[in-house]
N, C-alpha and C positions, 0 to 999 in steps of 0.2 A: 498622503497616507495610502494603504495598499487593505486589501481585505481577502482574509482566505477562508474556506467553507469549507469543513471537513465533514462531509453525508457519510454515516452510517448508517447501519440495521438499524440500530435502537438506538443510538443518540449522536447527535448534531454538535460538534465545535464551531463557532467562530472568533476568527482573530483578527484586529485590527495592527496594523504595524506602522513605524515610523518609516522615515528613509532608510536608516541605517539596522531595519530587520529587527529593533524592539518591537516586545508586544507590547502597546498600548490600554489594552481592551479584549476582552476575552469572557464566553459565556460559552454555555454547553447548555443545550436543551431536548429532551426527548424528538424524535423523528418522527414525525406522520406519517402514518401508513396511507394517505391521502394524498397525491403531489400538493393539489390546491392548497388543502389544509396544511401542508408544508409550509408553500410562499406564502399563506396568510401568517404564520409562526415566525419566520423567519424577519417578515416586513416590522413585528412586533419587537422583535428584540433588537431587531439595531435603529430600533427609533430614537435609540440615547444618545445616538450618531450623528455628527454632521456628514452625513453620507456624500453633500454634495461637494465634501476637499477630498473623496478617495480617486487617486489615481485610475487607479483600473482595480478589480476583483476575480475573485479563478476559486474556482467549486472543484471540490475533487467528489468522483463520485463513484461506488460501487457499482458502477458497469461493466458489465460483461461481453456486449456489444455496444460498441461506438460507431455511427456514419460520420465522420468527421468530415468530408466531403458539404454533409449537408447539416452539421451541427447538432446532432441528434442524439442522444442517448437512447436505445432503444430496446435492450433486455438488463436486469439486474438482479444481482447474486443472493439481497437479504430485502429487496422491497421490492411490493408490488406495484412498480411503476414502468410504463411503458410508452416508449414512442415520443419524448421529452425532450423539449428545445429551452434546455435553463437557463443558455445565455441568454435568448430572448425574451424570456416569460421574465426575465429579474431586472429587465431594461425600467420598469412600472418602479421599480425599489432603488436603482442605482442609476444617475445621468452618467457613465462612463464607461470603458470598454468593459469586458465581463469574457473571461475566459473559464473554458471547461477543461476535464481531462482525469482518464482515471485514478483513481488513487490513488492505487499502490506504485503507478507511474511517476506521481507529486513526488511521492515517501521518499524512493529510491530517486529521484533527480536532486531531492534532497540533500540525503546522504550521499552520492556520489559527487558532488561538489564542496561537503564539508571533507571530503576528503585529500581532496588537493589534485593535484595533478600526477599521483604518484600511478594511479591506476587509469587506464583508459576506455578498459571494458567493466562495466560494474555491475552484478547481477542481486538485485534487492528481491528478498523472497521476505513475508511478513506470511508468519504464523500465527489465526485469532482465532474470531470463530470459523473462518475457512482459512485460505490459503490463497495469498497471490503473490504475484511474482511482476518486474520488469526489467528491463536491459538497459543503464543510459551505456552512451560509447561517446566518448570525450566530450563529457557534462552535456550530451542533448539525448533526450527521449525517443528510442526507438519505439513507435506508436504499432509499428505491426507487429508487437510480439507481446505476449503476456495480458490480454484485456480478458479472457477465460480462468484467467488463474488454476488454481491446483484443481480445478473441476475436469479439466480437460489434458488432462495426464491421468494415464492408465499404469497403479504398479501390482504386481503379484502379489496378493495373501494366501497363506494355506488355501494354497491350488485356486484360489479361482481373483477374477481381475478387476478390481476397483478402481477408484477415484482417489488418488491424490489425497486429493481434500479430502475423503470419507475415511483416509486409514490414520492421517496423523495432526489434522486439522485440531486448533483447540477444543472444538464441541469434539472431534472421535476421540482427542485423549478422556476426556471425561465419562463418553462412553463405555470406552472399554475399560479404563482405568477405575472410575470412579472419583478421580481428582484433578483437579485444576492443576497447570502447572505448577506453580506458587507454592503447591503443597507437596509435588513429590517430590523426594529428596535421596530414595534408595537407588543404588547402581543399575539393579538390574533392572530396573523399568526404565529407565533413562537410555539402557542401550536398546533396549528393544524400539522405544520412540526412534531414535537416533536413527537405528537400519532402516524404519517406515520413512525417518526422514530423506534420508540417502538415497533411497531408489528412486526418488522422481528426482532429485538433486541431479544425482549422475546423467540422467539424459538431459537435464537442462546444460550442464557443464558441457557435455558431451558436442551439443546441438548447437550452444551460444559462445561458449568459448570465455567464460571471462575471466578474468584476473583477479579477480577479488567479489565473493559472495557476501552480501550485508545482511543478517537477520534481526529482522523488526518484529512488532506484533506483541498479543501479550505472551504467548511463546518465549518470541527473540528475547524478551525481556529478561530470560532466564538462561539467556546462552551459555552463563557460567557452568550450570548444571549439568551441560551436556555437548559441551564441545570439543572435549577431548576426546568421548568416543564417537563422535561426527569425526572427525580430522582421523582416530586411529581406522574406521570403518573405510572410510575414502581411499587411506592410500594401501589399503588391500587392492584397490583398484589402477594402481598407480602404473601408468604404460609410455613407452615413447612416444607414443600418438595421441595422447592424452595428455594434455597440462592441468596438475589440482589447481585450485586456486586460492590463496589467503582465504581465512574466514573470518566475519570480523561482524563485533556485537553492534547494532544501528545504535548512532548516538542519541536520538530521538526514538521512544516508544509510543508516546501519544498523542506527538503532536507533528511527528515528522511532515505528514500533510499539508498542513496549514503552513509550516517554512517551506513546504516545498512552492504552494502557493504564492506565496515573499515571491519566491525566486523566479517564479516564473512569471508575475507581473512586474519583477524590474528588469528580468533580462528582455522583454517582450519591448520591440521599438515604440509598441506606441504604451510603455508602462513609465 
């Protein structure tokens, strides 16, 4: 068996899987704002486990900065935890190997494997309550790109230059809109989202090149609503030197993480 750990802001997934990527087991619990008081919550819910026939385990985690050199998570985007060695601190909870890595990195190696082989650059951007993004390139994780997310992309609003994240992230649509995605449904605010989304899209497009854009999140979950004028916005932009790239709805909204998890403790030599 295999076991994946989806860290969020405000609540925690875990899922246990079989070999062939069933979930067996599956719990969701509030997050601690505490690390400790995290691994003591965590130690508690899979006590229903026989922990010691998992394979190996892999945490996906809201980091912002990664030393993956020395195992460390060490800034994060919605908690206040810093300077963190989970594969080690979870050694106490699991006898077997224990993999980390950011999330939205899981999400999109995820999705870019249940894709096929059709595409080889695949750039996964998840819209929640922020924004992140990752690159794989023939189903492996480009780890130097995207651990900042939509924080660290600057686009233009009425004249002055924001965050990414602050213009079109799920908490800014709520801001300025007043509504969760789920509940707008009219044109024109859809297009207006669309352009805030487009403009840090296009320098990623621009930057990474890839073939196929996957949107996740509770956002992406609603690609339907707004993907016609994401694609009609883009190819205003459209150049010889510029390739658009498919756009295409992530087949996993909440749990992409935790298969991405799967996947990266069976593809991992010693998973």
């Amino acid at each position: 068996m295999y076991l994946g750990i989806d860290v969020g802001g405000t609540k925690t997934l875990i899922a246990a899987f079989d070999e062939r990527g069933k979930i067996t087991f599956e719990k969701t619990f509030h997050t601690p704002q505490s690390y400790s008081a995290f691994l003591d919550q965590l130690s508690f819910e899979v006590s229903p486990l026989e922990v010691d026939k998992f394979k190996s385990v892999c945490v996906g985690l809201p980091a912002s900065v990664i030393d993956r050199d020395n195992s460390e998570a060490k800034i994060f985007t919605n908690l206040a935890w810093h300077n963190i060695k989970i594969a080690h601190d979870l050694r106490r909870i699991f006898p077997c190997p224990i993999y980390f890595e950011n999330d939205a990195k899981l999400a999109g190696y995820y999705e870019a494997i249940e894709l096929g082989k059709k595409y080889d650059r695949v750039l996964y951007v998840t819209i929640s309550t922020g924004i992140g993004y990752s690159l794989i390139v023939k189903e492996e994780i480009n780890t130097e790109i995207g651990d900042p997310g939509g924080s660290d992309i600057y686009i233009e609003r009425d004249g002055k230059m924001i965050t990414w994240e602050n213009a079109t992230s799920g908490k800014a649509i709520v801001e300025k809109y007043g509504k969760k995605a789920e509940d707008i449904n009219d044109e024109a605010t859809w297009q207006l989202i669309s352009k805030d989304i487009n403009k840090g899209l296009l320098e990623l497009i621009a930057i990474l090149e890839p073939d196929a854009v996957v949107f996740g999140g509770s956002v992406g979950e609603y690609f339907h609503k707004y993907s016609e004028y994401l694609r009609s916005d883009l190819n205003r932009y459209k150049l010889p030197s510029l390739k658009l790239p498919d756009l295409i709805k992530a087949k996993e909204a909440e749990k992409a993480v935790v298969f991405g998890c799967y996947y990266y403790c069976k593809r991992n030599p010693n998973g």
